[in-house]
C-alpha positions as CSV (number, residue, x, y, z in Angstrom):
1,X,-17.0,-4.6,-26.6
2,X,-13.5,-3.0,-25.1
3,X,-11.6,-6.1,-23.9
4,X,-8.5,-5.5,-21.3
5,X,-5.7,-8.0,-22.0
6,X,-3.5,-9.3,-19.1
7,X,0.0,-9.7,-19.8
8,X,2.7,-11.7,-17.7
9,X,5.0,-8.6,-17.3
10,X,7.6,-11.0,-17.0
11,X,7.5,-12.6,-21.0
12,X,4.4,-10.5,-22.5
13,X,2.4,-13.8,-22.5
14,X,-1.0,-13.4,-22.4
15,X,-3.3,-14.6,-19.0
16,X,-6.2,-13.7,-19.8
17,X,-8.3,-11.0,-21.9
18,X,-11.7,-9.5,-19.6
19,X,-13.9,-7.5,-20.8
20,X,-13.9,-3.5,-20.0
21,X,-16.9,-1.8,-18.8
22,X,-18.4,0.6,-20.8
23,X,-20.0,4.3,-19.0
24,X,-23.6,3.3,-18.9
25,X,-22.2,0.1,-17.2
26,X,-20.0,1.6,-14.9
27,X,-23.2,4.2,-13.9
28,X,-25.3,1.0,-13.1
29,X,-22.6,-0.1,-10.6
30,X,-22.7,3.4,-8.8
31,X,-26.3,3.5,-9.1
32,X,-26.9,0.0,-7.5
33,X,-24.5,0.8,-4.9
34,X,-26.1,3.8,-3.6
35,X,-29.2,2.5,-3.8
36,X,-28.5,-0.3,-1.8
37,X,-26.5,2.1,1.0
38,X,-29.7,4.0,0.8
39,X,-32.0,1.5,1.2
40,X,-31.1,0.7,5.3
41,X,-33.7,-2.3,5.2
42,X,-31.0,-4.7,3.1
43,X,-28.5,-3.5,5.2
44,X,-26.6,-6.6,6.7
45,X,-26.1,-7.0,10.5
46,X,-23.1,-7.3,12.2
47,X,-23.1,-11.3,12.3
48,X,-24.2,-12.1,9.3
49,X,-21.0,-9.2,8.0
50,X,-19.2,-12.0,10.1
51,X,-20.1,-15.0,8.7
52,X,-19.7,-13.8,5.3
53,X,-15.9,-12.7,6.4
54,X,-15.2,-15.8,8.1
55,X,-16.4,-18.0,5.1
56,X,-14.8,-16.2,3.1
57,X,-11.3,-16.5,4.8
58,X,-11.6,-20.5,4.7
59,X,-12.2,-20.5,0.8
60,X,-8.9,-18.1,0.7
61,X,-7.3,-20.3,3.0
62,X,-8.2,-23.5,0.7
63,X,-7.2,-21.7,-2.4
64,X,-3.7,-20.3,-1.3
65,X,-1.7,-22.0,-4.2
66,X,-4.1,-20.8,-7.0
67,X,-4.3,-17.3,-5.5
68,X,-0.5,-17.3,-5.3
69,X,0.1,-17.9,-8.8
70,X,-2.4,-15.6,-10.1
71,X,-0.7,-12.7,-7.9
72,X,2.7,-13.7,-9.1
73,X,1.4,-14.3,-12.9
74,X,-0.4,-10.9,-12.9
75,X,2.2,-8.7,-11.1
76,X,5.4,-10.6,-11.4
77,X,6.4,-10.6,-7.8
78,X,8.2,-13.8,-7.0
79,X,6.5,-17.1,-5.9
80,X,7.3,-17.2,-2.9
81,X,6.5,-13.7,-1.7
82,X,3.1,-13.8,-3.5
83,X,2.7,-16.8,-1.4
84,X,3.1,-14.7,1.8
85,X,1.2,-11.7,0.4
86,X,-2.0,-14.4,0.1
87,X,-1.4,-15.7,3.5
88,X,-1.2,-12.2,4.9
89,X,-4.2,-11.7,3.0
90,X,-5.9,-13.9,4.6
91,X,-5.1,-12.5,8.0
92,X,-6.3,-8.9,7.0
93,X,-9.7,-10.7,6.7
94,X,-9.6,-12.0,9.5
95,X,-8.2,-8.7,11.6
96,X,-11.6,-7.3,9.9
97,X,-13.5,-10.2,11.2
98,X,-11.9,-9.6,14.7
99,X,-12.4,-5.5,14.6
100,X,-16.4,-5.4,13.4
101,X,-17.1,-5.9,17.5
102,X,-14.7,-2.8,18.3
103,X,-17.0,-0.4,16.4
104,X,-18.4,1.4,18.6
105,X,-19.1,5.2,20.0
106,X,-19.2,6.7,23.6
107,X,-20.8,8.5,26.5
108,X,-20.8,12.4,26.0
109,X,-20.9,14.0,29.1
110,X,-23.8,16.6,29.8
111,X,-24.7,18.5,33.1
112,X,-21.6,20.3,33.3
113,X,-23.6,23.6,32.5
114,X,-27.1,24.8,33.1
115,X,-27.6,24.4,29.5
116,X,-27.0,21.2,29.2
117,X,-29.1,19.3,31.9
118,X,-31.8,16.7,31.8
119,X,-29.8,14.9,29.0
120,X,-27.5,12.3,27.9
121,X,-25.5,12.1,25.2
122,X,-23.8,8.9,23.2
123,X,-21.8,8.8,19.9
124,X,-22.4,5.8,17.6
125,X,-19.9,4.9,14.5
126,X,-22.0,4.3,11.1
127,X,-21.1,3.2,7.4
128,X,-19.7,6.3,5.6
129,X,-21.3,5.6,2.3
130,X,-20.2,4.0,-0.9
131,X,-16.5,3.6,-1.4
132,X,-14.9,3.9,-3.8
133,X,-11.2,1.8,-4.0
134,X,-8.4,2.7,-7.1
135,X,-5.5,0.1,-6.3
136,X,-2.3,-0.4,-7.5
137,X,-0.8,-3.3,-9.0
138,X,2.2,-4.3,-6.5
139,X,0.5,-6.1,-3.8
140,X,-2.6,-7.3,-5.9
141,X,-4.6,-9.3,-3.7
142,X,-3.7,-7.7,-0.4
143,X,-4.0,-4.6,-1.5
144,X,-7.5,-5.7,-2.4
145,X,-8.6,-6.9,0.4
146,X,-7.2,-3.8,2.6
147,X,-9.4,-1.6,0.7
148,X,-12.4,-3.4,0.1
149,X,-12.8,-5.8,3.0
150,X,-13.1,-3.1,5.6
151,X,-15.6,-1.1,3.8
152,X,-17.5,-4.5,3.6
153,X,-17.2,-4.9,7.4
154,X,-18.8,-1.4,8.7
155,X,-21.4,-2.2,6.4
156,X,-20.3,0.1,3.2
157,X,-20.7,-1.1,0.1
158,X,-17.7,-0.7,-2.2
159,X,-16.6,-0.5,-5.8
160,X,-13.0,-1.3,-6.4
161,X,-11.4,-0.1,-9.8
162,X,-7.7,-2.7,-9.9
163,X,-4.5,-1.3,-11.9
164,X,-5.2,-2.2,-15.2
165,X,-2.2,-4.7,-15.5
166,X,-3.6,-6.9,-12.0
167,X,-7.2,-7.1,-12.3
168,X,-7.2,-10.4,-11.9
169,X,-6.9,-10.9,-8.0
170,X,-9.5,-8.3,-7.0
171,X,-11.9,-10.3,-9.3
172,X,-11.4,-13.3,-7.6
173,X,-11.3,-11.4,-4.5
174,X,-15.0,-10.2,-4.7
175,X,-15.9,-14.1,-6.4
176,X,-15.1,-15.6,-3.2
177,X,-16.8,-12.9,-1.2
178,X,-19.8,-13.9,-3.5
179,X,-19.3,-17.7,-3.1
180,X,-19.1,-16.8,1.0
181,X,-22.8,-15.8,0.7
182,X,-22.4,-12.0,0.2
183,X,-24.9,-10.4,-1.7
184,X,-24.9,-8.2,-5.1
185,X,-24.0,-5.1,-4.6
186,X,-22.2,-4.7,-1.8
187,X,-19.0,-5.6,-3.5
188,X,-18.2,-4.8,-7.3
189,X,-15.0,-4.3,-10.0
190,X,-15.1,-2.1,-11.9
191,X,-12.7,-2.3,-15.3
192,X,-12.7,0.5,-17.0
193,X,-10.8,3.4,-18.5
194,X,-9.2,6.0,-17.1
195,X,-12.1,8.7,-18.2
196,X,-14.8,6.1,-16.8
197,X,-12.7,5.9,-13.2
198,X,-12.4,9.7,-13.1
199,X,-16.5,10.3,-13.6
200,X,-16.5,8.2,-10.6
201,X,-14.0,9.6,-8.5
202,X,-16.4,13.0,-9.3
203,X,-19.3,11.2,-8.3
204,X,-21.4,12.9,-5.3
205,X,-23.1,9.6,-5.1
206,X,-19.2,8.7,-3.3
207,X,-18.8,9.2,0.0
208,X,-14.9,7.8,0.5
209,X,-12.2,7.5,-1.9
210,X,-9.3,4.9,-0.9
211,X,-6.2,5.8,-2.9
212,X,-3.0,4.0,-3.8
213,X,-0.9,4.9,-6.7
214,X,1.4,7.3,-8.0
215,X,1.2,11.3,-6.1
216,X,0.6,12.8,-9.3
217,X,-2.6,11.4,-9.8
218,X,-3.6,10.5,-6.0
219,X,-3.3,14.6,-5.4
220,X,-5.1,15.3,-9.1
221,X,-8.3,13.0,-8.2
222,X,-8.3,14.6,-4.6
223,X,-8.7,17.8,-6.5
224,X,-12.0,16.6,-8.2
225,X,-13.9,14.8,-5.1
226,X,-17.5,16.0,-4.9
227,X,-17.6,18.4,-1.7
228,X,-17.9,16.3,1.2
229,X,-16.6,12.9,0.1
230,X,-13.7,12.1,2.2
231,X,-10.4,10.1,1.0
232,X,-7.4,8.4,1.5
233,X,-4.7,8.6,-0.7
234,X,-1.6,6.5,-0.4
235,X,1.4,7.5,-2.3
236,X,5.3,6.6,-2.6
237,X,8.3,7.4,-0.8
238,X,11.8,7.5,-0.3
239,X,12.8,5.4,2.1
240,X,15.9,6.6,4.1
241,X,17.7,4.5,6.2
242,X,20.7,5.7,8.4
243,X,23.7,3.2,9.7
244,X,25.4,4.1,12.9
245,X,29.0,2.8,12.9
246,X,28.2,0.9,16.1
247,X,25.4,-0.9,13.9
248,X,25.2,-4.8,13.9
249,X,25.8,-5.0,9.8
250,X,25.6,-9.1,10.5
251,X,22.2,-8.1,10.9
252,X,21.6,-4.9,9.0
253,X,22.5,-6.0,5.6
254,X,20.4,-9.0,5.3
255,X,17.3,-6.9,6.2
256,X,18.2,-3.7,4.3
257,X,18.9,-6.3,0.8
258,X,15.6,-7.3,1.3
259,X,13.8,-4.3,1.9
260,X,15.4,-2.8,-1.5
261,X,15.3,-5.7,-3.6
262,X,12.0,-7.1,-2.7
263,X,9.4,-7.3,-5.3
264,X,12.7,-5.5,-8.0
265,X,12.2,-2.8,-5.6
266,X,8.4,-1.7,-6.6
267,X,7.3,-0.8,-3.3
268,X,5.9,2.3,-2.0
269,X,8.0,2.0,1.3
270,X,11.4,0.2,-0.6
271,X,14.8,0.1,0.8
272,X,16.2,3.3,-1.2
273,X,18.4,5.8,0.4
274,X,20.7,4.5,3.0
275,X,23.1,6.9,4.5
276,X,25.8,5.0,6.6
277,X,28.5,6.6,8.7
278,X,31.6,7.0,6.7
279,X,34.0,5.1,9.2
280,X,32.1,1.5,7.9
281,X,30.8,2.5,4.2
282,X,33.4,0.7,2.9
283,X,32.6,-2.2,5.0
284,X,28.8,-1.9,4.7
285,X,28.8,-1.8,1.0
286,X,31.3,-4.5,-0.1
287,X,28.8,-6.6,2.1
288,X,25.7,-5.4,0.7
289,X,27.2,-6.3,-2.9
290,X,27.8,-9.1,-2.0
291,X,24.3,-9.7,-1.2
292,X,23.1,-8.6,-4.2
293,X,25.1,-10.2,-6.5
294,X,23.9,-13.9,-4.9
295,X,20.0,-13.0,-5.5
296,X,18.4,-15.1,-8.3
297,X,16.4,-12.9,-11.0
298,X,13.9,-14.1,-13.2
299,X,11.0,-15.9,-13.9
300,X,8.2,-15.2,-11.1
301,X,6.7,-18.2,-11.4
302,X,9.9,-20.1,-10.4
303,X,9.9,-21.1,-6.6
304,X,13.7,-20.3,-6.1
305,X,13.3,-16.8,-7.7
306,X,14.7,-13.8,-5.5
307,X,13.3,-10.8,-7.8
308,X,11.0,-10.6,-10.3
309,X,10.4,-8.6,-13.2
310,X,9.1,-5.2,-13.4
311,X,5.9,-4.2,-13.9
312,X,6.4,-2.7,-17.7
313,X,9.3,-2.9,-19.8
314,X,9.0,0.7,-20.1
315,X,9.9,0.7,-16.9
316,X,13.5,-1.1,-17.2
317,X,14.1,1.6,-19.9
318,X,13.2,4.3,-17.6
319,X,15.2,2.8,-14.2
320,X,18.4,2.1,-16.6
321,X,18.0,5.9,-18.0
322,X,18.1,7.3,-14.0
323,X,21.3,4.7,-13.3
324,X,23.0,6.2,-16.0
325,X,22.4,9.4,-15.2
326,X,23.2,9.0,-11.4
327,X,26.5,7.4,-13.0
328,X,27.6,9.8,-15.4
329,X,26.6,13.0,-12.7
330,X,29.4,11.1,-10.5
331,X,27.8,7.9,-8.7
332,X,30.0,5.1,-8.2
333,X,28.2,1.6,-9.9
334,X,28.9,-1.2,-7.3
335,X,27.0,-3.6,-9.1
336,X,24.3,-4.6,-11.3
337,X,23.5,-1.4,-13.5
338,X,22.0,-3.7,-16.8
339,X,19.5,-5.1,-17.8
340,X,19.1,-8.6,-17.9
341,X,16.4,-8.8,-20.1
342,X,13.4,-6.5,-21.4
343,X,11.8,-7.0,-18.5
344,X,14.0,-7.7,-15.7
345,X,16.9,-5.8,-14.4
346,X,20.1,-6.2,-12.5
347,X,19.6,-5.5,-8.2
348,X,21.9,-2.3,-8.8
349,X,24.1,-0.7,-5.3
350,X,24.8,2.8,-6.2
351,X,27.7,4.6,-3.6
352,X,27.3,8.8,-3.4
353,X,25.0,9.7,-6.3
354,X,24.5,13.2,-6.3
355,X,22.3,15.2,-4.4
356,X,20.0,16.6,-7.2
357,X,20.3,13.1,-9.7
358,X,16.9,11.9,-10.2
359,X,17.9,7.9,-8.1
360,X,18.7,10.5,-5.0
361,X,15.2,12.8,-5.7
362,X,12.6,10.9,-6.8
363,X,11.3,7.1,-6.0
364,X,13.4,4.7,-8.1
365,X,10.5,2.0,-7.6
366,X,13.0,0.2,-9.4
367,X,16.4,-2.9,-7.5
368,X,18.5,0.2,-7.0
369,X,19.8,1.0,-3.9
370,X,21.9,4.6,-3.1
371,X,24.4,4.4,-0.2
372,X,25.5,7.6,1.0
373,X,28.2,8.5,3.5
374,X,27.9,10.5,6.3
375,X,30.4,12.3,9.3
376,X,27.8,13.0,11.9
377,X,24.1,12.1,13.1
378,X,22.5,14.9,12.6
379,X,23.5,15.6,8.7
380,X,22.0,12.0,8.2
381,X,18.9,13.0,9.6
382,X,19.4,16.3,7.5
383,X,20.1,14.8,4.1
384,X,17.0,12.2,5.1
385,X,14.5,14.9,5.8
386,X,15.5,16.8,2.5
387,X,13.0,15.6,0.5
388,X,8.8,16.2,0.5
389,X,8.2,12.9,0.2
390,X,7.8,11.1,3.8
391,X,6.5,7.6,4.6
392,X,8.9,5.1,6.5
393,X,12.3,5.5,7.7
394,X,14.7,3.5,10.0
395,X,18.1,3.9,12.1
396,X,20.1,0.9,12.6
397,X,22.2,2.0,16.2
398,X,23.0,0.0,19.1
399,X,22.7,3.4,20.7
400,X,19.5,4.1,22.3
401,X,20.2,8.0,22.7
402,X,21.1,8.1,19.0
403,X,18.2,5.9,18.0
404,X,15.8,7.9,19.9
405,X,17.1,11.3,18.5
406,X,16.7,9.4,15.0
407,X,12.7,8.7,15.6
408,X,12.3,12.0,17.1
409,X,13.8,13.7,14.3
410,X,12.6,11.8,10.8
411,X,10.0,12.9,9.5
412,X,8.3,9.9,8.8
413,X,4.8,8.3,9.6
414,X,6.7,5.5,10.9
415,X,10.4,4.9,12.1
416,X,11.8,1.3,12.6
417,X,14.9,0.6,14.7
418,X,17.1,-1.9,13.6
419,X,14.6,-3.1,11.0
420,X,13.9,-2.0,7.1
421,X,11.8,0.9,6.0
422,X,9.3,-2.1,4.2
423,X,8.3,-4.0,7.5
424,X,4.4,-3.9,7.6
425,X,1.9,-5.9,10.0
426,X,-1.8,-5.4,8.7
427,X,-2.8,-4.2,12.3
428,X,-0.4,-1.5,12.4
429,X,-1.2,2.1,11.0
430,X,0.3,2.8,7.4
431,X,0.6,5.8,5.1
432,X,2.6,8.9,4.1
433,X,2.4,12.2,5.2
434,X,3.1,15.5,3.4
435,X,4.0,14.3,-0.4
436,X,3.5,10.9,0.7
437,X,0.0,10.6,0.9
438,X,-2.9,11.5,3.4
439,X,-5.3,9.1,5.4
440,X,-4.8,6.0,7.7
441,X,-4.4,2.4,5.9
442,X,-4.8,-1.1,7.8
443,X,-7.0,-3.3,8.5
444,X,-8.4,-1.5,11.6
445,X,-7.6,1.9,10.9
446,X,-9.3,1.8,7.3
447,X,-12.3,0.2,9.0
448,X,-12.4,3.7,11.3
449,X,-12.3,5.9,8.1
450,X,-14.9,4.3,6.4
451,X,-17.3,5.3,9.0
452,X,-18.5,8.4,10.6
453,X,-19.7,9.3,14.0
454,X,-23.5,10.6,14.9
455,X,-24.2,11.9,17.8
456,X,-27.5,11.4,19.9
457,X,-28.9,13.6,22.6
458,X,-31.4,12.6,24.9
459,X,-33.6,14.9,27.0
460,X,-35.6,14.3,29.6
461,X,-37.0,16.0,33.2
462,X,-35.8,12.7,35.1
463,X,-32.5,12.6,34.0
């Protein structure tokens, strides 16, 4: 038997070794899963999708410490924000518990031709089918719960494949589930291999595909969807952020430190590219250094660490490789720029790297932060909208004309004013647009993808 062993990515350590599904097995999952969408008489009601939910938020909420340090052991974010991805966790269960009474369709009017008399009309909102979730391993129990508790909720039963290096919270995602009373079948992991994962992205027997990960391979797998299966693919970005001169930096800096640094800066909507008038770049950055030189790096599991390690050590080799570059192409290195270990790496402010290094073209998902002067408005929101990739921006202004020009022209799928690129609320809608991804995420918006609308028409000589 093919065993998957989880490392801590921040020592190598070993956490725990599970055993990898083989094809047959992962064909028995699919199988069961249709079988039971297809098979309307075990079909759960409404409530008793309720009760499960709500049960299973109090066993979450009584386990918060243990889920905490399994996210944090498993992905290496930091203590403390695991803790708040578990608590916001918890929340996205209950925003599904909340939205399973919003389903619902509407009146179609009829009568409006001669055609159309002696009938009503009404829409209704089903399950889509089986869906099928491939997650990534940054968030690993939110993003878990984001794409399998609102398939669960409309009543679609889902198979969730986890990143290979955080399997562990969407297992005990889908135990608790089980503990809450939910039955087999509606809710399965799947570990397995990238050939295994790709049969089942091909599967007809899929009716939705949730997505996060890399472009490269979000855009391939869309490309190999059986016809009619429907998706969602959640990808990285860029994140631009442009500083007015007349911006509040007491407040700005704070919030764009941790928008970059967060989780070493392995975000899909990270703190990256900040373009800040030229007549306070000097200003801005000595402040922002200072910022990142105070932040604690290290050991996730230690309560008063800041940033974590990353993911791989690979990819400490790979972020030093693009700092050096962006250096030696004519960046100025404000700080960091080392690493401190194999598997951690200096938060890193970068002043005027050039416009075609890889730190100003590509997503560092790495602590690096690019600061770029600029003369005028509009070539920030230029040099912002230079790229394919677009997923959340910001302005910081105390300007409402020039903060309102910014929104209108970013393109982004969301623009925050005054705030970082990487705010997020689990109600709010989230995902990229042209490189960036394709699809709806949150709690309520997910739940709306993973069903479809039927109509009914109703005729009758007394109507």
């Amino acid at each position: 038997m093919n065993t998957l062993q989880v490392n801590s990515p921040y020592d190598g350590s070993l956490i725990k070794e599970i055993p990898m599904l083989n094809a047959q097995q992962v064909e028995e999952k699919i199988s069961r899963a249709y079988a039971l969408f297809q098979d309307r008489s075990r079909w759960l009601k409404p409530y008793q999708r309720i009760e499960i939910l709500e049960k299973t938020k109090v066993i979450m909420q009584s386990g918060v410490e243990e889920l905490s340090k399994i996210a944090a052991s498993e992905g290496g974010k930091p203590y403390q924000d695991s803790k708040v991805e578990i608590l916001r966790a918890i929340n996205g269960v209950q925003l599904a518990i909340e939205h399973i009474g919003q389903l619902r369709g509407e009146q179609i009017p009829m009568g409006a031709t001669a055609a159309s008399v002696n009938r009503w009309a009404f829409s209704l909102r089903e399950p889509i089918g089986v869906v099928l979730s491939i997650s990534a391993f940054n968030h690993p129990l939110n993003l878990a719960v984001h794409q399998v508790i609102p398939a669960f909720a409309v009543g679609s039963p889902v198979l969730i494949k986890p990143a290979s290096a955080t399997p562990l919270s969407a297992i005990e995602l889908v135990n608790i589930m089980k503990q809450a009373g939910m039955p087999e079948d509606w809710a399965e992991v799947v570990v397995c291999d990238r050939q295994n994962a790709e049969k089942l992205v091909q599967d007809e027997r899929v009716n939705y595909l949730s997505f996060i990960g890399s472009a490269k391979v979000g855009w391939s797998l869309r490309s190999k969807l059986a016809a009619g299966t429907r998706c969602a693919l959640e990808h990285g970005g860029s994140a631009p952020v442009i500083v007015e001169a007349d911006a509040d930096l007491q407040q700005a800096v704070p919030l764009l430190a941790k928008g970059g640094f967060y989780h070493a800066g392995q975000v899909c909507v990270s703190v990256q590219r900040v373009f800040v008038q030229e007549q306070i770049a000097e200003s801005f950055t000595a402040q922002l250094v200072k910022q990142a030189k105070k932040l604690k790096v290290g050991d996730p599991m230690n309560p008063e660490t800041e940033v974590g390690p990353l993911i791989e050590n690979y990819e400490v080799d790979r972020v030093e490789e693009w700092v050096n570059e962006a250096t030696a192409e004519g960046a100025k290195l404000l700080c960091g720029g080392k690493r401190i270990s194999n598997s951690c790496y200096e938060p890193t402010v970068l002043l005027n790297p050039s416009s075609t290094s890889k730190v100003s073209q590509l997503e560092v998902f790495g602590p690096v932060i690019c600061v770029y002067s600029y003369k005028d408005l509009q070539e920030a929101i230029d040099r912002s909208n230079a790229l394919p990739l677009a997923f959340q921006s910001a302005v910081f202004t105390s300007n409402l004309d020039h903060a309102m020009d910014a929104v209108n022209q970013l393109n982004a799928s969301t623009v925050t004013v005054n705030d970082h690129t990487a705010f997020r609320v689990d109600w709010m809608p989230f995902g990229g647009r042209d490189a960036s991804g394709i699809g709806t995420g949150g709690i309520p918006y997910s739940m709306h993808e993973m069903t479809r609308e039927k109509l009914m028409v109703i005729k009758s000589k007394v109507l």
